[in-house]
C-alpha positions as CSV (number, residue, x, y, z in Angstrom):
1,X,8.5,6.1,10.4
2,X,6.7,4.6,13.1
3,X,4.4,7.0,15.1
4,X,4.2,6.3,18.8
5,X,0.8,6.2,20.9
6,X,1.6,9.8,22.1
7,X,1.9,11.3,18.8
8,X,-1.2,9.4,17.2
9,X,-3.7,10.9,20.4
10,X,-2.0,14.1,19.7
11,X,-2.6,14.8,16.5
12,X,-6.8,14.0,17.3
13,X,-7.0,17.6,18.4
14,X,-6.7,19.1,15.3
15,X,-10.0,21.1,15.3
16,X,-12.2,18.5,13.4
17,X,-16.1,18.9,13.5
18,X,-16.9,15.6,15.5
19,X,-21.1,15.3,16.4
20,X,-22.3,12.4,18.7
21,X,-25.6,12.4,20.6
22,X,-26.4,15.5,19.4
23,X,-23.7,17.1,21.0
24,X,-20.3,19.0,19.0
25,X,-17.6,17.5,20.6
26,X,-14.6,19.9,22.2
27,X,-12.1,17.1,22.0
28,X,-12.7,13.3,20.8
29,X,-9.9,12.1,23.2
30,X,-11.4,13.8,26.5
31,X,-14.8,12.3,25.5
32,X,-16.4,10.1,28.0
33,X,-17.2,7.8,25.3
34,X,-15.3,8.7,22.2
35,X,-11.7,8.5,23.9
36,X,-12.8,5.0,23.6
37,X,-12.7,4.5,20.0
38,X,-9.5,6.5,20.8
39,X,-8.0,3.9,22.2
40,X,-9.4,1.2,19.9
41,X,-7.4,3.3,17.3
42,X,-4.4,3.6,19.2
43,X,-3.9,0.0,19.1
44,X,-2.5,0.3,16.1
45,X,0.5,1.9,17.5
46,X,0.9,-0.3,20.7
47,X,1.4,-3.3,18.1
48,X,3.9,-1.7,15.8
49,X,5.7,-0.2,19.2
50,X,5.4,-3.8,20.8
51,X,9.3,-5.5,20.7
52,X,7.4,-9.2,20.2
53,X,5.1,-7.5,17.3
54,X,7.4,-5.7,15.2
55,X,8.6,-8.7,13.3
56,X,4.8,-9.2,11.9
57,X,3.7,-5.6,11.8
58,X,7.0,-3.5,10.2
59,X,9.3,-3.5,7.4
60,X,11.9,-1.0,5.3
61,X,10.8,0.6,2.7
62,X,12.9,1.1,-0.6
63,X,14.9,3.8,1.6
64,X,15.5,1.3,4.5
65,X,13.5,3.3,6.8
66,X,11.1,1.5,9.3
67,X,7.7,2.0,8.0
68,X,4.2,-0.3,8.8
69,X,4.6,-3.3,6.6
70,X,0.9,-2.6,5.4
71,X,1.9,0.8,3.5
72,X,4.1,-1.6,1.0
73,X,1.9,-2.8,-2.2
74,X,1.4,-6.4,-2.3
75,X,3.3,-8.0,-5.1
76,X,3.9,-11.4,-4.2
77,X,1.8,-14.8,-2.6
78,X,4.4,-14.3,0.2
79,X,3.1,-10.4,0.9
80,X,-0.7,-11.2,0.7
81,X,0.3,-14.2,3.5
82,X,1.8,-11.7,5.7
83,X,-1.0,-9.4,5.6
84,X,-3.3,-11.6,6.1
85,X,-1.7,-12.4,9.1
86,X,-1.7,-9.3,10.4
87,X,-5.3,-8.5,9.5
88,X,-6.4,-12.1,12.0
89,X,-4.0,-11.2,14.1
90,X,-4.0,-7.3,14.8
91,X,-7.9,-7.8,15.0
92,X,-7.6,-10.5,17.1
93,X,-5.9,-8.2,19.6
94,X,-7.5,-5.1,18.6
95,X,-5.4,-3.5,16.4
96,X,-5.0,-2.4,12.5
97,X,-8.6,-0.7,12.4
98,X,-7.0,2.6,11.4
99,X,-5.3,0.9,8.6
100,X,-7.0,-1.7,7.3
101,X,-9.4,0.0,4.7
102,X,-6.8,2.7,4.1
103,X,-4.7,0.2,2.7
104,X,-6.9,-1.5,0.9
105,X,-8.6,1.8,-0.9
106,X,-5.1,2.8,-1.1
107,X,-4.2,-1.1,-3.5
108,X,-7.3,-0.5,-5.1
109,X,-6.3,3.0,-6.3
110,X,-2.9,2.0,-6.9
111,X,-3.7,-0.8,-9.6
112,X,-6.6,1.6,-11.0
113,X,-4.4,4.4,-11.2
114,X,-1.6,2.6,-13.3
115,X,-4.4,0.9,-15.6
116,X,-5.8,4.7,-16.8
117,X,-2.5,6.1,-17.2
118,X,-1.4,3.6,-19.7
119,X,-4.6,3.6,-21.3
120,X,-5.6,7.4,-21.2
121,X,-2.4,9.2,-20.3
122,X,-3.1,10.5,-17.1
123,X,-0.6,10.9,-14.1
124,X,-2.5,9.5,-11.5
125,X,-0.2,6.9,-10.5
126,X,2.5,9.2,-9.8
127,X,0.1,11.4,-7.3
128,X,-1.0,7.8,-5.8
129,X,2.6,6.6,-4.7
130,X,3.3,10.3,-3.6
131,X,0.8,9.9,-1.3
132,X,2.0,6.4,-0.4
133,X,5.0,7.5,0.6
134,X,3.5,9.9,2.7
135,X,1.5,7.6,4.8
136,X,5.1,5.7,4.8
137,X,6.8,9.2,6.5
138,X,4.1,10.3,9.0
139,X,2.4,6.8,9.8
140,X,-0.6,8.0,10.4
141,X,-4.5,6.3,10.0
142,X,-6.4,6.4,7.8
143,X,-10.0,5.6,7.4
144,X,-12.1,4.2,3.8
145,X,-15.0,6.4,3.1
146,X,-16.6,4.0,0.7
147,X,-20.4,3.7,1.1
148,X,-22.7,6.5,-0.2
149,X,-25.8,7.5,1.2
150,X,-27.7,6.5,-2.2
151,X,-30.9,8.2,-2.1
152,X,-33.7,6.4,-4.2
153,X,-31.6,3.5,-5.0
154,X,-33.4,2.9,-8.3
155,X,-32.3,6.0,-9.7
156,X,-28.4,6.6,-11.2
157,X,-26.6,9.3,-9.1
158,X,-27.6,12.3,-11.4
159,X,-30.8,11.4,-11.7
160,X,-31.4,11.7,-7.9
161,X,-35.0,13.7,-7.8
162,X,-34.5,15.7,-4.4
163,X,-31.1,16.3,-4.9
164,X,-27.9,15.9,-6.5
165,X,-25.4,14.8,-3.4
166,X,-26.8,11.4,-2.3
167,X,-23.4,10.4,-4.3
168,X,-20.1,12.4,-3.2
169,X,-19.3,14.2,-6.9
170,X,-16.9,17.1,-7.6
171,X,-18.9,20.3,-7.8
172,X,-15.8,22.4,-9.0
173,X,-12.5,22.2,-10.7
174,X,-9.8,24.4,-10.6
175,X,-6.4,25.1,-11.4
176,X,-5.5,23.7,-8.0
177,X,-7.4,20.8,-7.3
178,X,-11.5,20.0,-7.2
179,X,-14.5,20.7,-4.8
180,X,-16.3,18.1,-3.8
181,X,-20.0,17.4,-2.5
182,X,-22.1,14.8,-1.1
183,X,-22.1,12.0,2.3
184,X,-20.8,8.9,3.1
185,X,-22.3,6.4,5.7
186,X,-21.4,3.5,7.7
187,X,-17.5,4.7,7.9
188,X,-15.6,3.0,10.9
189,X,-13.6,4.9,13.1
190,X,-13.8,8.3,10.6
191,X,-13.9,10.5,14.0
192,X,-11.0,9.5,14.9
193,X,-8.8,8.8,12.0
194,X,-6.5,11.3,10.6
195,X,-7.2,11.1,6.4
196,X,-9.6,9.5,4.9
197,X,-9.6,7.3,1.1
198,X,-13.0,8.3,-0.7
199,X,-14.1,6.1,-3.4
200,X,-17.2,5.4,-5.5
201,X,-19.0,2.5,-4.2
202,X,-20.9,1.9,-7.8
203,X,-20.1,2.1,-11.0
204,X,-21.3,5.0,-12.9
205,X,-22.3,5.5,-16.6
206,X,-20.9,9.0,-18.5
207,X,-24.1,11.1,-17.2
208,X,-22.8,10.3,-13.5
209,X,-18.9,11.0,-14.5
210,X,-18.8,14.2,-11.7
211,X,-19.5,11.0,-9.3
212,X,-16.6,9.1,-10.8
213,X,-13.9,10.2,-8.1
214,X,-11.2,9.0,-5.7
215,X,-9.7,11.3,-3.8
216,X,-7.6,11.4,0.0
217,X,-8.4,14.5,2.2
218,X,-7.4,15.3,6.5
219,X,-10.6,14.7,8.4
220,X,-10.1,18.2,9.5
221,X,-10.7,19.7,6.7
222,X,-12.8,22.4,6.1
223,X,-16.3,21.5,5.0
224,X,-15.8,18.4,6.4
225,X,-18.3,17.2,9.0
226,X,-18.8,13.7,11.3
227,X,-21.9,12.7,12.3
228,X,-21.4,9.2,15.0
229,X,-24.2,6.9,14.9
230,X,-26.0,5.8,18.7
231,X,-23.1,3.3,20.1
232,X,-24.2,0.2,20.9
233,X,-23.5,0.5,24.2
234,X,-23.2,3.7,26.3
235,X,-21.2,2.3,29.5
236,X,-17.5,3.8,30.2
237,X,-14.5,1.3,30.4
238,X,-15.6,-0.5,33.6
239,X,-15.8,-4.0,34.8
240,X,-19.4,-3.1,34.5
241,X,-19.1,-3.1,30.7
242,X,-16.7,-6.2,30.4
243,X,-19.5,-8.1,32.1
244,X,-21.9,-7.1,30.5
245,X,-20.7,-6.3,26.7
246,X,-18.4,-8.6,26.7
247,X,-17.7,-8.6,22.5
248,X,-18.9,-5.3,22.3
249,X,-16.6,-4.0,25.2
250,X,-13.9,-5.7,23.3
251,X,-14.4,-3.6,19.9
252,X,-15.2,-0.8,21.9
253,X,-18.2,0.5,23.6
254,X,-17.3,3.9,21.4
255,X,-16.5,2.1,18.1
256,X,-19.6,3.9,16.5
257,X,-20.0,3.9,12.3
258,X,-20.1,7.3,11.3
259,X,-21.9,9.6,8.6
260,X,-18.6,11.8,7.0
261,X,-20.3,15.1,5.2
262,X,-18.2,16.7,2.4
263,X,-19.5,20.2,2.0
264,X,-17.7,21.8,-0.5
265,X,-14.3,20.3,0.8
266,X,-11.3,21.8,-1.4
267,X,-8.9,18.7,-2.3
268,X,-5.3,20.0,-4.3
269,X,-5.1,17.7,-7.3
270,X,-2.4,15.4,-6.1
271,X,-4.2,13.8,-3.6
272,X,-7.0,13.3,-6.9
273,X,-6.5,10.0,-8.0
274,X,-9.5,9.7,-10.5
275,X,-11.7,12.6,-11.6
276,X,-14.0,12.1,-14.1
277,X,-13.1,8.6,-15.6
278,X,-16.7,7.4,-15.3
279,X,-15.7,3.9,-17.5
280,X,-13.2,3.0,-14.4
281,X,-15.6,3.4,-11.9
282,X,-16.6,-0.2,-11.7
283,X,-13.2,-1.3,-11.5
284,X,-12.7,0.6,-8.7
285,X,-15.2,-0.7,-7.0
286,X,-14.0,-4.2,-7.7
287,X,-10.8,-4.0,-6.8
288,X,-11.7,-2.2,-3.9
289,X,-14.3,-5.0,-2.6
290,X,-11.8,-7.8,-3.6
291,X,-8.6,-6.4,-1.0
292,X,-10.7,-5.7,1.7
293,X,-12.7,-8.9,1.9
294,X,-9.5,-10.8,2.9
295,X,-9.7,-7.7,6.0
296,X,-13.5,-9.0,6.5
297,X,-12.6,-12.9,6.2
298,X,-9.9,-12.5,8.7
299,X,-11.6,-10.0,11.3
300,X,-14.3,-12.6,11.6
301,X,-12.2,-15.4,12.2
302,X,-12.2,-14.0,15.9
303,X,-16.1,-13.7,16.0
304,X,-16.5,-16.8,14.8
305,X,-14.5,-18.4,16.8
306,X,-15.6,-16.7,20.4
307,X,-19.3,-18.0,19.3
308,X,-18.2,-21.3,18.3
309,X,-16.7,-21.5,21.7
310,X,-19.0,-19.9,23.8
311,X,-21.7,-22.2,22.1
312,X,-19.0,-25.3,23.4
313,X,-19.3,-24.1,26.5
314,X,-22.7,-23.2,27.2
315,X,-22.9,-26.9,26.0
316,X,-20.6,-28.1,28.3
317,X,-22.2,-25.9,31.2
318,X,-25.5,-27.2,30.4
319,X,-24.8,-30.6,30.8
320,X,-25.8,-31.7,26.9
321,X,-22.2,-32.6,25.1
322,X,-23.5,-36.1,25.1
323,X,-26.7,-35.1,22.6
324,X,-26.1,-36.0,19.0
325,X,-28.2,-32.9,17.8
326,X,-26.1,-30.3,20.1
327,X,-23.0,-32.3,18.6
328,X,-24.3,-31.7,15.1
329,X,-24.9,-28.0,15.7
330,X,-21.5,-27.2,17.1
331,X,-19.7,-29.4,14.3
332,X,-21.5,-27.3,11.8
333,X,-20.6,-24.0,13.8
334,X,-17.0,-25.4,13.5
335,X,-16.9,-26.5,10.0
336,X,-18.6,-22.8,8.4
337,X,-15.6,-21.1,10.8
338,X,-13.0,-23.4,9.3
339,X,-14.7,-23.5,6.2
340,X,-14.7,-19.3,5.5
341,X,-10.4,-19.5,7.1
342,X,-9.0,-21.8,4.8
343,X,-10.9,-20.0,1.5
344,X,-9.4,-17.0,2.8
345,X,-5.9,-18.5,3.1
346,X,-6.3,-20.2,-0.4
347,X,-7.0,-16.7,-1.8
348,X,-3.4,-15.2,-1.2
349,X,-2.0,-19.1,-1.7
350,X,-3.5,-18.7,-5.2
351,X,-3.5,-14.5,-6.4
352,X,-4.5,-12.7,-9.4
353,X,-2.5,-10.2,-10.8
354,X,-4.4,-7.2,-12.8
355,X,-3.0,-7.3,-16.3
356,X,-2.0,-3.5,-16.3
357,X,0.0,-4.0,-13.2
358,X,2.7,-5.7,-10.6
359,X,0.4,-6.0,-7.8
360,X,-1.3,-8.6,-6.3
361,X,-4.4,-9.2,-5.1
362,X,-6.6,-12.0,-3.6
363,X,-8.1,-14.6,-5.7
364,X,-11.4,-12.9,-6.5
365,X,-13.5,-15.9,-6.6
366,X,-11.9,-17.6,-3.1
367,X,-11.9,-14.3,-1.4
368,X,-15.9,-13.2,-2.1
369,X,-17.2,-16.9,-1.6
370,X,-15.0,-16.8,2.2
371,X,-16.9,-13.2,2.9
372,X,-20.1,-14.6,1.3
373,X,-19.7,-17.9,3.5
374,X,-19.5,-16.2,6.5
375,X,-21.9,-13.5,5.9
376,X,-24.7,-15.4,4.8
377,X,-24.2,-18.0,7.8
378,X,-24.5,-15.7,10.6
379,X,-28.1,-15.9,11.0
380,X,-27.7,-19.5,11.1
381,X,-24.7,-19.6,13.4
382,X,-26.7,-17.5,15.5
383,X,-29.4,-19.4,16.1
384,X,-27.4,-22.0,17.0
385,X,-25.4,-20.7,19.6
386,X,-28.8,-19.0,20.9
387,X,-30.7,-22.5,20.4
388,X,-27.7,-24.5,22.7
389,X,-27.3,-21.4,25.3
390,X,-31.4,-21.4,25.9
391,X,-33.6,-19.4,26.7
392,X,-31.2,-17.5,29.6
393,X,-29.5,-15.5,26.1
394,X,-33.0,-13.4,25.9
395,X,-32.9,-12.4,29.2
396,X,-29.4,-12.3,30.9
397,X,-28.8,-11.1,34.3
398,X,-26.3,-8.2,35.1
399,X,-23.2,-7.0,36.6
400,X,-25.0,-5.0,39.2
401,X,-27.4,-7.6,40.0
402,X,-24.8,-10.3,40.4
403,X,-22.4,-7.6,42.3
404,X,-25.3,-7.3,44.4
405,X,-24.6,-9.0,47.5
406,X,-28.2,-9.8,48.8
407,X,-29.0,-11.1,45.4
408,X,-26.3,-13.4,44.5
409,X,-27.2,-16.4,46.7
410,X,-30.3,-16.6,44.7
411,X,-28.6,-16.1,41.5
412,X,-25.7,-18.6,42.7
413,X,-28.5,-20.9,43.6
414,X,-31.0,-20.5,40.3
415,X,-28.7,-19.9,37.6
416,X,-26.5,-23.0,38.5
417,X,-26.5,-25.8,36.1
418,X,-24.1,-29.0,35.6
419,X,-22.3,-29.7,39.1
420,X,-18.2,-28.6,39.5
421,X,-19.2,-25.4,36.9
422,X,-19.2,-22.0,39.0
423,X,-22.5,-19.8,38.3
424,X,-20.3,-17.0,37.4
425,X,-18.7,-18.8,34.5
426,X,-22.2,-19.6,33.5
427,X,-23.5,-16.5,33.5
428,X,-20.3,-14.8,31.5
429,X,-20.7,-17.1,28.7
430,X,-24.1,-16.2,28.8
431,X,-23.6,-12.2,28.5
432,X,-21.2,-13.1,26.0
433,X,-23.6,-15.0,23.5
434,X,-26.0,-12.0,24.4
435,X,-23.6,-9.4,23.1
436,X,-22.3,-11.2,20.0
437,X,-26.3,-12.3,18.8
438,X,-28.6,-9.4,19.2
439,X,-27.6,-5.2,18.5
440,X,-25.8,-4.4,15.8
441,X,-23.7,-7.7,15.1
442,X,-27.0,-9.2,13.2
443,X,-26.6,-6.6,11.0
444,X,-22.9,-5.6,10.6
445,X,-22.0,-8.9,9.7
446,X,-23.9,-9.4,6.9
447,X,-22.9,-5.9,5.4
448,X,-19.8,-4.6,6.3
449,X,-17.2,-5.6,3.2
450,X,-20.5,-5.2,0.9
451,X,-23.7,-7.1,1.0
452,X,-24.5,-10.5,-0.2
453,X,-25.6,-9.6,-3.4
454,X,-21.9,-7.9,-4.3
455,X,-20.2,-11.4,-3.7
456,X,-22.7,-12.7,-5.7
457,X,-21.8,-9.9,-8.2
458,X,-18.3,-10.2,-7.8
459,X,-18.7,-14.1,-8.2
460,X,-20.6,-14.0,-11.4
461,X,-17.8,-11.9,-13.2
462,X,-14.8,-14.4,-11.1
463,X,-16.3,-17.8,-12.6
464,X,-15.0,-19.2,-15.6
465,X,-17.9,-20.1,-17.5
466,X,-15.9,-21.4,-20.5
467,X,-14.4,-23.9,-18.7
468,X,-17.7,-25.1,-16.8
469,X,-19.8,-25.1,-20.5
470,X,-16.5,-27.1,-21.8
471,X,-17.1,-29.7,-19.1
472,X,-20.4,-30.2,-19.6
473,X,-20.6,-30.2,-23.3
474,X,-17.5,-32.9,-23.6
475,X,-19.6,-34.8,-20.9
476,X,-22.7,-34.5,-23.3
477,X,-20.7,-34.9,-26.5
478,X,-21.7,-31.4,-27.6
479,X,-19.3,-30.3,-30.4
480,X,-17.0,-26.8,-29.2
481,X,-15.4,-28.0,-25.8
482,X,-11.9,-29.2,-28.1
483,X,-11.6,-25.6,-28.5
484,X,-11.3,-24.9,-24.9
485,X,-7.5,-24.4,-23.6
486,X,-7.7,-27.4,-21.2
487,X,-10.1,-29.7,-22.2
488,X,-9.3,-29.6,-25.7
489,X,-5.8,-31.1,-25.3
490,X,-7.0,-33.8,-23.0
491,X,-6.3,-37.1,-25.2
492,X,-9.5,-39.3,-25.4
493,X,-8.6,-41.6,-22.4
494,X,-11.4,-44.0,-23.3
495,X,-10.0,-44.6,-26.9
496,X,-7.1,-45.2,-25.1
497,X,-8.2,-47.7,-23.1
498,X,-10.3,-49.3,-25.4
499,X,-6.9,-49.6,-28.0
500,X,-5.4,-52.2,-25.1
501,X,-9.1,-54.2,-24.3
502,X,-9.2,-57.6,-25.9
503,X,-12.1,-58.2,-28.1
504,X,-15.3,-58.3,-26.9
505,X,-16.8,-61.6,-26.5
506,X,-19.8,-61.2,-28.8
507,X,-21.8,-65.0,-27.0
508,X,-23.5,-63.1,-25.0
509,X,-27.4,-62.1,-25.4
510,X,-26.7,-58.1,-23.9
């Protein structure tokens, strides 16, 4: 089915234990700031409900009922395009928050769960498409609870000194499902999603196994408590805000990370989809990492873009297009935004397929080095953007002072810069490079999908050293590359050549 907008707001008032600026929250969609987020979540359901969407956003399911295309597994090129597309284009409208690490927790498990069952003989792949089919019948979101809190981050999970729940770990089992302990932090949207996907975010030697779990739970359930951090803005929906947060007004000026607290949370064992398997744990973490950075390359498609562009035009504004080295810095802002797009495009144009499974995911080496791309250039795009704006982006000017009528001759006089460009515009472009440079962006963006050193992680295990040591030791005429499975049935070109040469002409003194 497809939920509508009514029933998604709805079913938010379900009792959950919702904290934000030190406050318990009644209701999260009467809050003055957290019916916000509400609403960033509820975009979701205007897409799928949207006549000109639906082609992108919904399919039939093996029923033939209607059902969000992103609940189907991916097993083709052709379904990794398509959610792709949704991914840059639902975020680029400000939609498929509430599903987007769902899904991609929900792939991971899927593959994972398949994988154990053939090689230990457990039944978690039944429980995981049970609960697929679920999110196919209600529709509704789901958040990834993915990151743990990690205590002393030189110490293994069980060997945690002040206690044992820095890592979420099953305290209890029972006939009828597990009890589970422990935090998770930096979890979008959990306040306001209705289930949640919990996975390790590390792998875990046989000590840790009580940490080796995967499990889906209702956010309003018992135990279960949501700590919002401090939003980056605190501004209501308000011209106010769009002028001055313009990006962050965007996302939403409620669109606050949140810590989720499991304290001693009952889950029923078929919404358990690893318990124990300590051995697995990495590879859940893997394939977790890999499926939703093609979500982080194609969310940031839009930030990069809006800073390319308001770069451009703080260019333009300023009068310097004509300036080889402002030319040279917006190329290069272009080229790392088209650069990071097409390696994310080439990663579904070229999938992997786990060898214990039908699905499909992203080619693990394109899709880290597009995250990793972006990531580790945002510093640098930054300064760019800030280095053409000037020095205006440290100290903009606001909506009330520019609404201010006995001010804005002054401001209409001062702030002007290349003749036929309104002030206004000027100063918009300038709130906007603001926004999207300093708060929380300088740090999201290099963490969100896993830090720098995870690609780097990920990229190390993705390369095929055999074929870069065969290259090199044919091209040195070190003995072992004929063994390789390319190179070695390469015909010795050269030889060739050299077969069809006339004789060398041994007159002269070389």
């Amino acid at each position: 089915m497809i939920r509508t907008v009514e029933q998604y707001i709805e079913s938010l008032r379900d009792g959950r234990v919702v904290y934000y600026l030190g406050e318990k929250v009644k209701d999260v969609t009467t809050h003055p700031l957290l019916r916000k987020m509400v609403k960033i979540g509820a975009m979701d359901w205007v897409l799928t409900n949207d006549p000109n969407q639906r082609d992108l956003f919904v399919t039939k399911n093996e029923e033939g009922e209607e059902i969000h295309f992103l609940w189907m597994q991916p097993k083709s090129k052709e379904d990794l395009l398509r959610r792709r597309k949704i991914y840059l284009e639902g975020t680029q409208q400000g939609g498929v928050l509430l599903h987007c690490v769902g899904v991609d927790g929900l792939s991971a498990a899927r593959v994972l769960a398949e994988k154990m069952d053939k090689k230990l003989g457990t039944n978690y792949l039944e429980r995981v498409e049970s609960y697929r089919r679920y999110l196919q019948k209600t529709d509704i979101g789901v958040c990834g609870a993915i990151t743990d809190v990690k205590g002393d981050r030189s110490l293994h999970a069980s060997a945690q000194k002040q206690h044992k729940d820095f890592y979420v770990r099953v305290v209890e089992k029972r006939d009828d499902g597990i009890i589970v302990r422990g935090a998770k932090f930096h979890i979008s949207l959990a306040a306001i999603a209705n289930d949640a996907i919990v996975l390790p975010c590390r792998a875990h030697a046989e000590k840790d196994k009580d940490y080796a779990v995967v499990f889906a739970t209702p956010m309003n359930a018992k135990g279960i408590k949501i700590i919002n951090s401090e939003p980056e803005i605190r501004v209501r929906d308000t011209e106010e805000n769009i002028w001055d947060y313009p990006e962050s007004a965007h996302v939403g000026a409620g669109d606050t990370e949140a810590l989720i607290i499991f304290d001693d949370v009952f889950v029923p064992w078929e919404r358990v989809f690893m318990c124990g398997e300590w051995q697995y744990s990495q590879d859940i973490a893997r394939l977790f990492g890999t499926f939703h950075r093609l979500f982080g390359s194609s969310r940031m498609v839009s930030t990069y873009e809006t800073l390319t562009g308001a770069a451009a035009l703080m260019a333009e504004y300023n009068g310097l297009m004509k300036y080889t080295h402002i030319r040279n810095k917006l190329s290069w802002l272009a080229q790392t935004t088209e650069t990071f797009k097409a390696l994310s495009l080439t990663s579904c144009m070229y999938p992997e397929k786990w060898p214990e499974s039908d699905i499909m995911f992203p080619n693990l080496m394109f899709t880290n080095t597009a995250k990793y791309i972006f990531a580790n250039s945002f510093h640098q795009a930054v300064k760019l953007a800030q280095d053409i704006c000037g020095g205006i982006a440290a100290d903009p000017i606001s909506f009330k002072d520019w609404n201010n009528l006995e001010e804005r001759p002054y401001l209409e006089k001062y702030f002007g810069a290349k003749a036929g460009i309104p002030t206004e515009h000027r100063l918009r472009a300038v709130r906007l490079i603001h926004d999207i440079t300093s708060g929380r962006h300088g740090t999201m963006e290099i963490h969100a999908e896993g830090s720098l050193a995870a690609q780097q992680m990920m990229n190390f295990f993705a390369a095929d050293w055999d074929l870069y040591k065969a290259s090199a030791k044919r091209r040195a005429g070190i003995p072992g590359w004929e063994k390789h499975k390319f190179f070695g049935k390469l015909p010795n070109y050269g030889d060739l050549v050299e077969s069809k040469m006339p004789p060398i002409d041994e007159s002269y003194d070389v």
